[in-house]
PDB file of N, CA, C and O in Angstrom:
ATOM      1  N   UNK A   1     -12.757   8.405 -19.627  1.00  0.00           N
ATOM      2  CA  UNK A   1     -13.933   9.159 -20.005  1.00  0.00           C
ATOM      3  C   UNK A   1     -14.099  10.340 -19.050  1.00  0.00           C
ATOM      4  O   UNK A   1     -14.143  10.287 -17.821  1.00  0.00           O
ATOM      5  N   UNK A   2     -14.183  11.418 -19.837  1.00  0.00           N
ATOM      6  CA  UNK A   2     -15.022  12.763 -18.666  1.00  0.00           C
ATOM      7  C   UNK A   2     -16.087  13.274 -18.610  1.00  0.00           C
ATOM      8  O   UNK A   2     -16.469  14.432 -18.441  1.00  0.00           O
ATOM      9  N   UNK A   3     -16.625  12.214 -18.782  1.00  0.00           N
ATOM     10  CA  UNK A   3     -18.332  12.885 -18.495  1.00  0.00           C
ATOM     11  C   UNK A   3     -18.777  12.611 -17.455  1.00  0.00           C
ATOM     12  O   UNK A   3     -18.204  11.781 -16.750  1.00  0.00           O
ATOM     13  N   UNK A   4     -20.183  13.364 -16.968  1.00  0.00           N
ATOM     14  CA  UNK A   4     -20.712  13.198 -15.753  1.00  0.00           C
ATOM     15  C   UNK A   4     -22.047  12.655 -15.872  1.00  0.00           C
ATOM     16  O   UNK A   4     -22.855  12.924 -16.762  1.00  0.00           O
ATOM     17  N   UNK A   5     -22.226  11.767 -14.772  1.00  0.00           N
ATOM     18  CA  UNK A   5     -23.520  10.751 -15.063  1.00  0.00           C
ATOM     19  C   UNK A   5     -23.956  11.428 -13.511  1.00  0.00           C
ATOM     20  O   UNK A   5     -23.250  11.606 -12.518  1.00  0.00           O
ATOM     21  N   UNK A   6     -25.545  11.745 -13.767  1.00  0.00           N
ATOM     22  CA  UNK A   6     -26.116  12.160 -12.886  1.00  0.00           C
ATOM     23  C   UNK A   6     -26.764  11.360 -12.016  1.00  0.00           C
ATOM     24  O   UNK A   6     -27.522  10.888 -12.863  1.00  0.00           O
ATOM     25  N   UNK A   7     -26.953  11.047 -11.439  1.00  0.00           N
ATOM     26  CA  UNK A   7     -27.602   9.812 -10.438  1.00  0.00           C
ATOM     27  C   UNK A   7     -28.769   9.988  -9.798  1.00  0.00           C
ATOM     28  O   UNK A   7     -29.772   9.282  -9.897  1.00  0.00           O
ATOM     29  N   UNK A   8     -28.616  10.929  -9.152  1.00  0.00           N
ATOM     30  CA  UNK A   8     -30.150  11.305  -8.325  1.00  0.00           C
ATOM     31  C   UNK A   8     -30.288  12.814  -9.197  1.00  0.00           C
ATOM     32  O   UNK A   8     -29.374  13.124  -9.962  1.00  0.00           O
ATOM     33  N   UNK A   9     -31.560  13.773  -9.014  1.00  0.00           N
ATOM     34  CA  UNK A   9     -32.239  14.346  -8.889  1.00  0.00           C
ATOM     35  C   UNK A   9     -32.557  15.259  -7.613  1.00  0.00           C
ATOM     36  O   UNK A   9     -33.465  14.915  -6.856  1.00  0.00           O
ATOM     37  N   UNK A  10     -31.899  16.290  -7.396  1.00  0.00           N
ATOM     38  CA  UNK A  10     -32.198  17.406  -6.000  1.00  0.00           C
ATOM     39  C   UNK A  10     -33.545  17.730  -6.200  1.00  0.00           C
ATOM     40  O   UNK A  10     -33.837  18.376  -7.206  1.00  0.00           O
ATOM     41  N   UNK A  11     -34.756  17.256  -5.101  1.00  0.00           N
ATOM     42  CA  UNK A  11     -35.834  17.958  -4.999  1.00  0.00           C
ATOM     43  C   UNK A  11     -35.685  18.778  -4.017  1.00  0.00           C
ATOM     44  O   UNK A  11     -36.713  19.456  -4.001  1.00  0.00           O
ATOM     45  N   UNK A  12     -34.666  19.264  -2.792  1.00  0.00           N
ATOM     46  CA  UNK A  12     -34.617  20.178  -2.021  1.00  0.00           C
ATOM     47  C   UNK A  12     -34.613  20.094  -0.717  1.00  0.00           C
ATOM     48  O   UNK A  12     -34.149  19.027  -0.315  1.00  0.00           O
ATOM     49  N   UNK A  13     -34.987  20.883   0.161  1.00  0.00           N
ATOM     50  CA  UNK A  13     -34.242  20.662   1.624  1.00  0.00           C
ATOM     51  C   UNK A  13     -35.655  20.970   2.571  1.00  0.00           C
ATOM     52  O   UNK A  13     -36.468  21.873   2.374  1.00  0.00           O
ATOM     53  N   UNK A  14     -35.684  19.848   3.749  1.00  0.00           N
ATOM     54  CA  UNK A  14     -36.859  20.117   4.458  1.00  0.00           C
ATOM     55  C   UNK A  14     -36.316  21.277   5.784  1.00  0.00           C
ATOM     56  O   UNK A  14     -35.302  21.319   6.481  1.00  0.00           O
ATOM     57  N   UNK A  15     -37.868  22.350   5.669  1.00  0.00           N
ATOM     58  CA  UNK A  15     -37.673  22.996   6.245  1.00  0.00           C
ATOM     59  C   UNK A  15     -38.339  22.839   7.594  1.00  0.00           C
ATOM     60  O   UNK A  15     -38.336  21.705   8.072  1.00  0.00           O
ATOM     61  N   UNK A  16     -38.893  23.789   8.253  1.00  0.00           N
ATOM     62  CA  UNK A  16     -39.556  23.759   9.560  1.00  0.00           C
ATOM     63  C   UNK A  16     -40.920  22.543   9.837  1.00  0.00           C
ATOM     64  O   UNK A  16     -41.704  22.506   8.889  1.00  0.00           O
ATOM     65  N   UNK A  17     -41.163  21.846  10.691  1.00  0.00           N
ATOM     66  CA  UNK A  17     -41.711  21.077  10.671  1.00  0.00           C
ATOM     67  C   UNK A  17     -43.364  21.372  11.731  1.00  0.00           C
ATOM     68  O   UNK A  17     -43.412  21.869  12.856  1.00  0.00           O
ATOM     69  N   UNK A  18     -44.263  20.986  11.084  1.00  0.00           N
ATOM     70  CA  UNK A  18     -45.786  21.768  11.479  1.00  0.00           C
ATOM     71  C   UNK A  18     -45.601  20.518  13.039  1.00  0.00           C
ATOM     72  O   UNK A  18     -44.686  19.728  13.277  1.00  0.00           O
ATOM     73  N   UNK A  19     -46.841  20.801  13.806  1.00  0.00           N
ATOM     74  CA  UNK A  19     -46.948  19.570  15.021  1.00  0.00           C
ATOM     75  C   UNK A  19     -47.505  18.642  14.328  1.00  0.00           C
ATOM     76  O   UNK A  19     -47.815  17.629  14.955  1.00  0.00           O
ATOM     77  N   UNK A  20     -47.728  18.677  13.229  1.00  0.00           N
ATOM     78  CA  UNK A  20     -48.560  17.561  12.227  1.00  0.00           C
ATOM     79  C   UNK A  20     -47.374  16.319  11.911  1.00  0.00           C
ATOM     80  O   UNK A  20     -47.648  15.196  11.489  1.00  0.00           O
ATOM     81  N   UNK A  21     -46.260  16.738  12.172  1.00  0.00           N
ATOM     82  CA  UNK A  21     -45.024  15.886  11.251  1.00  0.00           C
ATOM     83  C   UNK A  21     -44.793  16.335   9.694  1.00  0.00           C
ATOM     84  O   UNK A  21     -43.897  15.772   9.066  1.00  0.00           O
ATOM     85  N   UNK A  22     -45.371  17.066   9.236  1.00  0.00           N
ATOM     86  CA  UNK A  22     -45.407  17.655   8.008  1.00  0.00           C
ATOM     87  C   UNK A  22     -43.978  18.415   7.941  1.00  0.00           C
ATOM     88  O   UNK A  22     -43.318  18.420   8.980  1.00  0.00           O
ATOM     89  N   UNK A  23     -43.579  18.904   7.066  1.00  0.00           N
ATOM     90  CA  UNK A  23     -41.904  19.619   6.331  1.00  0.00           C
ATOM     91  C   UNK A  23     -42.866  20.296   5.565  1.00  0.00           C
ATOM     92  O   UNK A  23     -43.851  19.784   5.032  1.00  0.00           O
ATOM     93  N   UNK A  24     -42.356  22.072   5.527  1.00  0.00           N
ATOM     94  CA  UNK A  24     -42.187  22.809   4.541  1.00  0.00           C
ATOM     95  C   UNK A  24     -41.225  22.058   3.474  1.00  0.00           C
ATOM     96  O   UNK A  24     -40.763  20.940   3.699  1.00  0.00           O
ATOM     97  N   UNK A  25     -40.970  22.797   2.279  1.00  0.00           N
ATOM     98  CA  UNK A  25     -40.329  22.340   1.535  1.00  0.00           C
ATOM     99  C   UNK A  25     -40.401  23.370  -0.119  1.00  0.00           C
ATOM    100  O   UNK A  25     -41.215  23.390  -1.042  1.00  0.00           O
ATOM    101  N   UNK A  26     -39.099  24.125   0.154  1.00  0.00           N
ATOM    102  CA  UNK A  26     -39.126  24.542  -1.171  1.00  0.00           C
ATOM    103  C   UNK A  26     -39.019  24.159  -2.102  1.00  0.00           C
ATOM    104  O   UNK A  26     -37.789  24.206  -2.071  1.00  0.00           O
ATOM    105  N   UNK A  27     -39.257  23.693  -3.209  1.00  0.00           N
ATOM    106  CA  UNK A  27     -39.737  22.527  -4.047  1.00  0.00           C
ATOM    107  C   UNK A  27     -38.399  22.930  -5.377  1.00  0.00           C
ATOM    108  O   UNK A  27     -38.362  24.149  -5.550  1.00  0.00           O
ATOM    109  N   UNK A  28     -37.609  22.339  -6.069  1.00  0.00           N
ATOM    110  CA  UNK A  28     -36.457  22.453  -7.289  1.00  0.00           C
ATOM    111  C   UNK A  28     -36.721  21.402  -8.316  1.00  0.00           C
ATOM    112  O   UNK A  28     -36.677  21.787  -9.485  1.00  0.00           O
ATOM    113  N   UNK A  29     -36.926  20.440  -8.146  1.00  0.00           N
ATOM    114  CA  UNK A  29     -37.487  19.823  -9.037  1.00  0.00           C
ATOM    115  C   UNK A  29     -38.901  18.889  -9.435  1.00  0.00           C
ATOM    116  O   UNK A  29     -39.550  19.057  -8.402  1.00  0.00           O
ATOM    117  N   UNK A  30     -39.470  18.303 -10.024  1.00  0.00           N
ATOM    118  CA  UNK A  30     -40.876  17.952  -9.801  1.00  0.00           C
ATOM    119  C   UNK A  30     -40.742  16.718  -9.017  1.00  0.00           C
ATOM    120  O   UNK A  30     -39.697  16.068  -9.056  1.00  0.00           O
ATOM    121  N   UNK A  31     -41.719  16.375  -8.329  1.00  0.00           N
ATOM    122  CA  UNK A  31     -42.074  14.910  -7.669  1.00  0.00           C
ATOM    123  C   UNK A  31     -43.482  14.899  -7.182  1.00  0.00           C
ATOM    124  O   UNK A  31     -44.090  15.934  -6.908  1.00  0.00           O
ATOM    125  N   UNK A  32     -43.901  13.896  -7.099  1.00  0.00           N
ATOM    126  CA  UNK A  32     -45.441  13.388  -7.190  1.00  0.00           C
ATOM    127  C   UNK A  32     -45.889  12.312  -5.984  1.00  0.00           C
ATOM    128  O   UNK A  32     -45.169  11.403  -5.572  1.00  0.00           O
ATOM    129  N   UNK A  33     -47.136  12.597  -5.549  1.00  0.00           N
ATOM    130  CA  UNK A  33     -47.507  11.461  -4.758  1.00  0.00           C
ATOM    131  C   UNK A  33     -47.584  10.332  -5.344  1.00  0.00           C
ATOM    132  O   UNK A  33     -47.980  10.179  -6.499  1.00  0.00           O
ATOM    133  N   UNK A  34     -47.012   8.996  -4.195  1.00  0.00           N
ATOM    134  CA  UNK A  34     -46.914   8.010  -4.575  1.00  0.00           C
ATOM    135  C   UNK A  34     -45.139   7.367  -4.966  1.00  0.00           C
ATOM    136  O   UNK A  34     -44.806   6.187  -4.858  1.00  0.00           O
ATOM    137  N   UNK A  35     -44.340   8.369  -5.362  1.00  0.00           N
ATOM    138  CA  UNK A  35     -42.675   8.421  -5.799  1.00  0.00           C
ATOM    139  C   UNK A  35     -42.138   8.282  -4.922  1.00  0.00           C
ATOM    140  O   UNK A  35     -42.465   8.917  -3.920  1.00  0.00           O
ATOM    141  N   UNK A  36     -40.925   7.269  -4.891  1.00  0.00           N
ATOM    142  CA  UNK A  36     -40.317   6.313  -3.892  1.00  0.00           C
ATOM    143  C   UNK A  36     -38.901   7.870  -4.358  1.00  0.00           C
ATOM    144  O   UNK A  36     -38.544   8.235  -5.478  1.00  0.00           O
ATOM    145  N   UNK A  37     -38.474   8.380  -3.033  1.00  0.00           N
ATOM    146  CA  UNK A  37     -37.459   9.283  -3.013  1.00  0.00           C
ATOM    147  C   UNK A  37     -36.515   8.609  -1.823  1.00  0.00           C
ATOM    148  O   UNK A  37     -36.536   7.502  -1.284  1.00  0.00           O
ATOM    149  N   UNK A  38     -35.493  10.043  -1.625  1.00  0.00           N
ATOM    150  CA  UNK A  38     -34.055   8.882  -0.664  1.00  0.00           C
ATOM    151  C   UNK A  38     -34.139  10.510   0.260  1.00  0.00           C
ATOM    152  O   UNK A  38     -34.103  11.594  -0.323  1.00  0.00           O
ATOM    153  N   UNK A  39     -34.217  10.402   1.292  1.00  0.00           N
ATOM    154  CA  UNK A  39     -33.751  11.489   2.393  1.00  0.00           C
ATOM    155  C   UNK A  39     -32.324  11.019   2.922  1.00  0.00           C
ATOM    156  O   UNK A  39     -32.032  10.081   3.663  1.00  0.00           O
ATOM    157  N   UNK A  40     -31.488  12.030   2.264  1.00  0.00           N
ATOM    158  CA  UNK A  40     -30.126  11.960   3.334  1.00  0.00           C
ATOM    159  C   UNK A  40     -30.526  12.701   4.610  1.00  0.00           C
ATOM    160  O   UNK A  40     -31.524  13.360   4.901  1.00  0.00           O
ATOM    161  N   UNK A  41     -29.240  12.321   5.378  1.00  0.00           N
ATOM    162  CA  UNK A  41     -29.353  12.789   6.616  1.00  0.00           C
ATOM    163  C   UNK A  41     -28.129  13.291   7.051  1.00  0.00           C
ATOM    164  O   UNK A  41     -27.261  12.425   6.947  1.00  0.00           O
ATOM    165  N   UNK A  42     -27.722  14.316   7.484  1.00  0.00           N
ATOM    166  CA  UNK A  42     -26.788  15.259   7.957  1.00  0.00           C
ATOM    167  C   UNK A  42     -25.342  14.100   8.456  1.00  0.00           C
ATOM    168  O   UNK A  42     -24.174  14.356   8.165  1.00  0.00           O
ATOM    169  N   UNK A  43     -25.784  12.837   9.245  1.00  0.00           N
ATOM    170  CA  UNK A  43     -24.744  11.985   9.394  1.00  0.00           C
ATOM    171  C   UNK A  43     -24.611  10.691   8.481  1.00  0.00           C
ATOM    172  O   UNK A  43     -24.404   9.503   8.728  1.00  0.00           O
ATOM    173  N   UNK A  44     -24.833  11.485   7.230  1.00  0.00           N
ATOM    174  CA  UNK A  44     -24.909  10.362   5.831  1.00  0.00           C
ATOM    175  C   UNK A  44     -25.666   9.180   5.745  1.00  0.00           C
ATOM    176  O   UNK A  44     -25.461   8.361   4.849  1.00  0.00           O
ATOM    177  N   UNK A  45     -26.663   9.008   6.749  1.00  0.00           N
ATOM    178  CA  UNK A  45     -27.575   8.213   6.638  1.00  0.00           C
ATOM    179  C   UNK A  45     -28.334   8.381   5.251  1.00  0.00           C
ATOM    180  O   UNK A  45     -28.467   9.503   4.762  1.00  0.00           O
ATOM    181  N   UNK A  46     -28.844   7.205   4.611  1.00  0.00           N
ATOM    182  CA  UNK A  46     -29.924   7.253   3.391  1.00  0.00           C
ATOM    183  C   UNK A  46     -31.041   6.418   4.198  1.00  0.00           C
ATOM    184  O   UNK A  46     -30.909   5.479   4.983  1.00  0.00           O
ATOM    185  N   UNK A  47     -32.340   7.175   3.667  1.00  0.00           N
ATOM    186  CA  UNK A  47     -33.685   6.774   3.684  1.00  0.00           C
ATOM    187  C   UNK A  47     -34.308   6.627   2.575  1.00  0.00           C
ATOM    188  O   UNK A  47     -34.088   7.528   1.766  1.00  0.00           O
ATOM    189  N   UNK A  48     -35.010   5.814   2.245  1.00  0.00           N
ATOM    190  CA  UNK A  48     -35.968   4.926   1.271  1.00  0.00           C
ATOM    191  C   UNK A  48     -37.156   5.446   1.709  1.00  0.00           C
ATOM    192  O   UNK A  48     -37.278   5.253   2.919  1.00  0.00           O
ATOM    193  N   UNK A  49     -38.689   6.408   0.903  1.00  0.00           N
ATOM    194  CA  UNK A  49     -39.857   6.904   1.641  1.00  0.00           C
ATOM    195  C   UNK A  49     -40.223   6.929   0.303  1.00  0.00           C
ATOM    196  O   UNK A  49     -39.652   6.932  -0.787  1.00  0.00           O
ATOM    197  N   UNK A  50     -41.803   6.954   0.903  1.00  0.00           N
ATOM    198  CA  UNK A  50     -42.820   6.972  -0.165  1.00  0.00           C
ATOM    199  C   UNK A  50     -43.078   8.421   0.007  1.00  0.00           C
ATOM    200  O   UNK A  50     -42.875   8.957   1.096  1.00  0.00           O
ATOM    201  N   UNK A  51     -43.517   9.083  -1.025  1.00  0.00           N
ATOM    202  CA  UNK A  51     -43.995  10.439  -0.595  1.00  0.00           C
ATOM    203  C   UNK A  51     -45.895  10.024  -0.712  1.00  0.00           C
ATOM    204  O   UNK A  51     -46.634   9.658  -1.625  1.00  0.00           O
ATOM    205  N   UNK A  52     -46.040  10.280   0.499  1.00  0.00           N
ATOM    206  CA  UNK A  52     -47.597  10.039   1.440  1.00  0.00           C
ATOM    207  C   UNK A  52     -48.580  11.156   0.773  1.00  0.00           C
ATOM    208  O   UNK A  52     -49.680  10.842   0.319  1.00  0.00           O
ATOM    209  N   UNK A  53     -48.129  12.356   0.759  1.00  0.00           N
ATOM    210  CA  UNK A  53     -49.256  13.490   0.813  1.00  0.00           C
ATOM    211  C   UNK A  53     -48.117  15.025   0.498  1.00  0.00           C
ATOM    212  O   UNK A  53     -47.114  15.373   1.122  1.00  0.00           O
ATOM    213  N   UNK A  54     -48.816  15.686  -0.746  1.00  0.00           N
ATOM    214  CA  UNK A  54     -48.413  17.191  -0.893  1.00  0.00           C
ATOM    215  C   UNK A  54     -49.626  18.176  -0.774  1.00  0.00           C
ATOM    216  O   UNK A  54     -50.689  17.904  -1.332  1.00  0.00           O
ATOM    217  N   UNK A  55     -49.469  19.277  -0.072  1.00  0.00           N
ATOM    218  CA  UNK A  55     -50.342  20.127  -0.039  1.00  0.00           C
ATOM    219  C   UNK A  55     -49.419  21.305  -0.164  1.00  0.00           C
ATOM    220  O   UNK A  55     -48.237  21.316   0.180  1.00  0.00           O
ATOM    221  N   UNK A  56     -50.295  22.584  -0.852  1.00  0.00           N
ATOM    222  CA  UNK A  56     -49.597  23.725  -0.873  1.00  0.00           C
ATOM    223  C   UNK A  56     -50.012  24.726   0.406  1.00  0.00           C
ATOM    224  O   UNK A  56     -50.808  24.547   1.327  1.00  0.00           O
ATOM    225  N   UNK A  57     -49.233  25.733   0.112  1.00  0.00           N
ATOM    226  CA  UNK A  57     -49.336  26.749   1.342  1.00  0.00           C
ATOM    227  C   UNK A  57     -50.732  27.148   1.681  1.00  0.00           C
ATOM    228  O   UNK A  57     -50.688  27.885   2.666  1.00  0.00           O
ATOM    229  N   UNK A  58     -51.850  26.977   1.300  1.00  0.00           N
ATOM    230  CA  UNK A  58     -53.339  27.075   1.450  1.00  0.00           C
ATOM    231  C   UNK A  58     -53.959  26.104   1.632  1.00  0.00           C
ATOM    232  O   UNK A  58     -55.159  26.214   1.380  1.00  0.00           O
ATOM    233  N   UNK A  59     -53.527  24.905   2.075  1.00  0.00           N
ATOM    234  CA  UNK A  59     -53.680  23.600   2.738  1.00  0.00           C
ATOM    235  C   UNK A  59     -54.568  22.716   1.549  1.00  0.00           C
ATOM    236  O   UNK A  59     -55.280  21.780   1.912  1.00  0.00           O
ATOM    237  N   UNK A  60     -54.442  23.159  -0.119  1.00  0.00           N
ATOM    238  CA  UNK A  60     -54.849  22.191  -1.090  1.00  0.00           C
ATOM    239  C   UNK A  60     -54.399  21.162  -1.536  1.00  0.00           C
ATOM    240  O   UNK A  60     -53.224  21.410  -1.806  1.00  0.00           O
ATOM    241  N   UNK A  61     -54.646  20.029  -1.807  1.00  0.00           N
ATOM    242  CA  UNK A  61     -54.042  18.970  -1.807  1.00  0.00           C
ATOM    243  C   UNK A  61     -53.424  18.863  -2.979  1.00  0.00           C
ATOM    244  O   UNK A  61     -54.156  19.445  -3.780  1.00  0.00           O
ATOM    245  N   UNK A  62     -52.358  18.390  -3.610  1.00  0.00           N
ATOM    246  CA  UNK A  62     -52.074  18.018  -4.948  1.00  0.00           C
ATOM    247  C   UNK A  62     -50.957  16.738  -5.159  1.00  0.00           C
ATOM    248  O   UNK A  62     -50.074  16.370  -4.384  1.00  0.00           O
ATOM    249  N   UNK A  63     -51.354  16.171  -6.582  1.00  0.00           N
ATOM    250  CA  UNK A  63     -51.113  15.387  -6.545  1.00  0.00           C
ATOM    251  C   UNK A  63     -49.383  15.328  -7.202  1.00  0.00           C
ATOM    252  O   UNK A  63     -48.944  14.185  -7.326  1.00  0.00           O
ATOM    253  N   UNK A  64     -48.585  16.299  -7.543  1.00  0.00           N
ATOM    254  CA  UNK A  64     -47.723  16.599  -7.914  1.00  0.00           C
ATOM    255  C   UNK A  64     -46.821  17.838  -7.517  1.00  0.00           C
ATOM    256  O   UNK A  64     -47.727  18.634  -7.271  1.00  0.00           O
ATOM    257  N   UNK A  65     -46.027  18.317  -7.360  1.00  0.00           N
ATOM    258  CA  UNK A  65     -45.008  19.515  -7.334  1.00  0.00           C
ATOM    259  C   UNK A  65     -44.457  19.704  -8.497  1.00  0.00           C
ATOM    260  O   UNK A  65     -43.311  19.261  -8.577  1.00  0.00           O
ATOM    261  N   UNK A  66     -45.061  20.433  -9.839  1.00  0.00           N
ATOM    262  CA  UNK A  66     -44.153  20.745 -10.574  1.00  0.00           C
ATOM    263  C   UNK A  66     -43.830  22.048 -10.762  1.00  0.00           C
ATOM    264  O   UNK A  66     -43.020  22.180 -11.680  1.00  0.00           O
ATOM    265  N   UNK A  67     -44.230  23.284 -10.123  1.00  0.00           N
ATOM    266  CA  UNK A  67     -43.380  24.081 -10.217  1.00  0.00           C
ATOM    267  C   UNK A  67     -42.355  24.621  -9.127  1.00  0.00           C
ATOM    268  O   UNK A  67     -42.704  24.717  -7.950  1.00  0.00           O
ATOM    269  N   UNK A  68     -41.109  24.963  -9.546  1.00  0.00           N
ATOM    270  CA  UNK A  68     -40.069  24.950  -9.029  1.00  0.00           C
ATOM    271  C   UNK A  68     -40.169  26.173  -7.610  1.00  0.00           C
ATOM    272  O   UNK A  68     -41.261  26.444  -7.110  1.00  0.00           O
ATOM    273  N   UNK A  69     -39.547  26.473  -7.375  1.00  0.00           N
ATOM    274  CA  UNK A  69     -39.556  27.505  -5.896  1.00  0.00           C
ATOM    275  C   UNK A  69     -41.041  27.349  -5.333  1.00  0.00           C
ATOM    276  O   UNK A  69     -41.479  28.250  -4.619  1.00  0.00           O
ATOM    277  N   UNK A  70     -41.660  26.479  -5.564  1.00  0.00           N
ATOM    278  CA  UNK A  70     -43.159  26.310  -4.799  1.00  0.00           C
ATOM    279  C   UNK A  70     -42.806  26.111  -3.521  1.00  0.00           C
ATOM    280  O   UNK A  70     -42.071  25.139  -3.344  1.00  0.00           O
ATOM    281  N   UNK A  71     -43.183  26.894  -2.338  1.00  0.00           N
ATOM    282  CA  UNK A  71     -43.718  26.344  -0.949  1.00  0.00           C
ATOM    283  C   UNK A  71     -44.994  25.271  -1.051  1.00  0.00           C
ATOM    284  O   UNK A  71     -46.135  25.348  -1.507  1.00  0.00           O
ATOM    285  N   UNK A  72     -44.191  24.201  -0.374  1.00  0.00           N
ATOM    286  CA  UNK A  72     -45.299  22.946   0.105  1.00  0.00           C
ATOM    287  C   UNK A  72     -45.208  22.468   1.563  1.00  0.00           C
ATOM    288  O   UNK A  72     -44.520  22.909   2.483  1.00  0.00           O
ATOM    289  N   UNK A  73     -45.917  21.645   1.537  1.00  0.00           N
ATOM    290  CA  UNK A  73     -45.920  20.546   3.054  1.00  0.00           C
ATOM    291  C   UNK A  73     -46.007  19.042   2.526  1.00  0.00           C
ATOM    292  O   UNK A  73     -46.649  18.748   1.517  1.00  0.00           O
ATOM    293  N   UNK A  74     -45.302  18.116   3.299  1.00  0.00           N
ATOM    294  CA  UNK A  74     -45.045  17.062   2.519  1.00  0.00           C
ATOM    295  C   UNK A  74     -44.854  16.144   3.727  1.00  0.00           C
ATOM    296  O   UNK A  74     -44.151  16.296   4.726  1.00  0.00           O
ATOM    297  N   UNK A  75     -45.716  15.096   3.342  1.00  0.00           N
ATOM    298  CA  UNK A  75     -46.151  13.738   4.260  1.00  0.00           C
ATOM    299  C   UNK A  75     -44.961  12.685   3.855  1.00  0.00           C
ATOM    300  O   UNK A  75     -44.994  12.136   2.754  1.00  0.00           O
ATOM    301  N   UNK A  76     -43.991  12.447   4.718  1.00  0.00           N
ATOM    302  CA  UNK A  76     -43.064  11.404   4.384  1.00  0.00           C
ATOM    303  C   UNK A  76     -42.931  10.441   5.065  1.00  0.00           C
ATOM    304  O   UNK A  76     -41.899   9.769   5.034  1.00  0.00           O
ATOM    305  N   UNK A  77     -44.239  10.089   6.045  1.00  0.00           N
ATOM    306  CA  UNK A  77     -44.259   9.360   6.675  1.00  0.00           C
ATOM    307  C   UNK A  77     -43.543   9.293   8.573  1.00  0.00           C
ATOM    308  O   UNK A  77     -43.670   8.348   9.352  1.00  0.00           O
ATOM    309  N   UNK A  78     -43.066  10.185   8.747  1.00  0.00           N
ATOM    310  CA  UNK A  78     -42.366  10.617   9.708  1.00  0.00           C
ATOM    311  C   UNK A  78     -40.921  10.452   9.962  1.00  0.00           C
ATOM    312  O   UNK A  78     -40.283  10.594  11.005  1.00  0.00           O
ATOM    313  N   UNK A  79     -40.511  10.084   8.642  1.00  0.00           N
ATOM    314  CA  UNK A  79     -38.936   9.789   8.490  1.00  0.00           C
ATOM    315  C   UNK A  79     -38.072  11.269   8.371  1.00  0.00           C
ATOM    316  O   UNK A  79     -36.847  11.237   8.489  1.00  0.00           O
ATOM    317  N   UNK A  80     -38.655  12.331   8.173  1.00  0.00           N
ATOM    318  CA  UNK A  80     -37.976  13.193   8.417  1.00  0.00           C
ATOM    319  C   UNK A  80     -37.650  14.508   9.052  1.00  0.00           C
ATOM    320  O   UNK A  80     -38.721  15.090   9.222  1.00  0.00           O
ATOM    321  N   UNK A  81     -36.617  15.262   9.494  1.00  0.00           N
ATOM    322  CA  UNK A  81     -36.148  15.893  10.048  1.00  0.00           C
ATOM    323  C   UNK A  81     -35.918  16.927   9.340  1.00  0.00           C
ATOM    324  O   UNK A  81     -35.652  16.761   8.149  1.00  0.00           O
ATOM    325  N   UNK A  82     -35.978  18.666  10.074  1.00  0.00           N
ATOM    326  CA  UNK A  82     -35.440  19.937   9.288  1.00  0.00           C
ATOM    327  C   UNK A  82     -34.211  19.760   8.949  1.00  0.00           C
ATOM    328  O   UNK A  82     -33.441  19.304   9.794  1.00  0.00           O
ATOM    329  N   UNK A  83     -33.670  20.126   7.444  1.00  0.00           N
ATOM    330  CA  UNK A  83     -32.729  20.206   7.154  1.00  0.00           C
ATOM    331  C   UNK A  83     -31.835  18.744   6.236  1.00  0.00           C
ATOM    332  O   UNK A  83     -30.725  18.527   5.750  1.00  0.00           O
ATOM    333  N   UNK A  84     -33.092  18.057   6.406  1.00  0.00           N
ATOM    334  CA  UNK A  84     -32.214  16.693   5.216  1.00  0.00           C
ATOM    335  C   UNK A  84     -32.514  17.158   4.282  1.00  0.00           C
ATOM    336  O   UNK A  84     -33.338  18.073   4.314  1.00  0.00           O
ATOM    337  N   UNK A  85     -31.978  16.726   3.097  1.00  0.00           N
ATOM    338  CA  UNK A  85     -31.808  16.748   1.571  1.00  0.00           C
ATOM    339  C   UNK A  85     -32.779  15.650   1.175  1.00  0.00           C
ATOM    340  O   UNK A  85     -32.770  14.469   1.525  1.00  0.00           O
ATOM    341  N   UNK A  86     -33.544  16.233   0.442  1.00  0.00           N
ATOM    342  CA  UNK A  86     -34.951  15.288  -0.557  1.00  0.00           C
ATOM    343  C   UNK A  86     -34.085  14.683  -2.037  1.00  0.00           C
ATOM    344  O   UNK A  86     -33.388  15.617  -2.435  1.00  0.00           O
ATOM    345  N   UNK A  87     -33.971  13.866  -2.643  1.00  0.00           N
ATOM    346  CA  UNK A  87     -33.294  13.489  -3.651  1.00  0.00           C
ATOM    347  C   UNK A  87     -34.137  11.967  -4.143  1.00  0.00           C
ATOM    348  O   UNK A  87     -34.602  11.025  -3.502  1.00  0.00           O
ATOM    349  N   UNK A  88     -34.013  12.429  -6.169  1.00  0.00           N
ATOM    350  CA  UNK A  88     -34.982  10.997  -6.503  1.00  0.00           C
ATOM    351  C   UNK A  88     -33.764  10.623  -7.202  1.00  0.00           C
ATOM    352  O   UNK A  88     -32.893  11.384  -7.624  1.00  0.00           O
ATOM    353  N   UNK A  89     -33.836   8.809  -7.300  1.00  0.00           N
ATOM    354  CA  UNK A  89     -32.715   8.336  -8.241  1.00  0.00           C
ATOM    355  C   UNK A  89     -33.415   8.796  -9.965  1.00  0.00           C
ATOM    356  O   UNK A  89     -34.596   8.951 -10.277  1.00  0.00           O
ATOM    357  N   UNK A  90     -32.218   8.911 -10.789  1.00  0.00           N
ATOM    358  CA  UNK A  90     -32.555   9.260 -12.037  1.00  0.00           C
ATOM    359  C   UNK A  90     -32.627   7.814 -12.635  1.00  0.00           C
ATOM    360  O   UNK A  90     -31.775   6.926 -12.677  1.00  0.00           O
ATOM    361  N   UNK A  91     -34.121   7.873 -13.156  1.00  0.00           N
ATOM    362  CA  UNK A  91     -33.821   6.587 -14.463  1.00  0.00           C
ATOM    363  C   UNK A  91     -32.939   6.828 -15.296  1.00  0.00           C
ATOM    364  O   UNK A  91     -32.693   6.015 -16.187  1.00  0.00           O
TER     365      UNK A  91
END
C-alpha cells in the first residue's frame, strides 16, 4: 500500500518564554483548553500535557486557538521549553 496515514497533528513550535512559564506560540492548527497534546523535545523525548490556559497577545483569555498564524501564550504546565514541537494525536 502507498498511502500515508497521518498520526499526529502539527500545532507548532514554542517560542520565547514570559517569567510566568508561559510559551509564545504561533498557532497552525486548532487546539483548545483542556486537550491532552505530546511536546517533543529536541533529544526525542515525548511529553503527555494538558493544555492549562490560552491567552492571546492582549492578555484575553480563550478557550480555543482556532485561527491559524495567531500569536498566543500557553499554560502547559511547566513541561515546556523554547523550541519543542506542540503536536495532537489524530483520531
Amino acid at each position: 500500500s502507498n498511502t500515508y496515514k497521518q498520526e499526529y497533528i502539527y500545532l507548532g513550535i514554542t517560542g520565547e518564554a514570559r517569567q510566568d512559564g508561559w510559551f509564545s506560540l504561533e498557532q497552525k492548527n486548532k487546539f483548545s483548553v483542556g486537550e491532552s497534546i505530546s511536546i517533543m523535545k529536541p533529544n526525542g523525548d515525548n511529553i503527555e500535557v494538558t493544555v492549562k490556559k490560552i491567552v492571546d497577545e492582549d492578555g484575553n483569555e480563550q478557550e480555543s486557538a482556532p485561527h491559524p498564524k495567531q500569536v498566543l501564550y500557553i499554560d502547559l504546565g511547566g513541561h515546556a521549553d523554547q523550541y519543542d514541537i506542540l503536536r495532537r494525536k489524530e483520531d
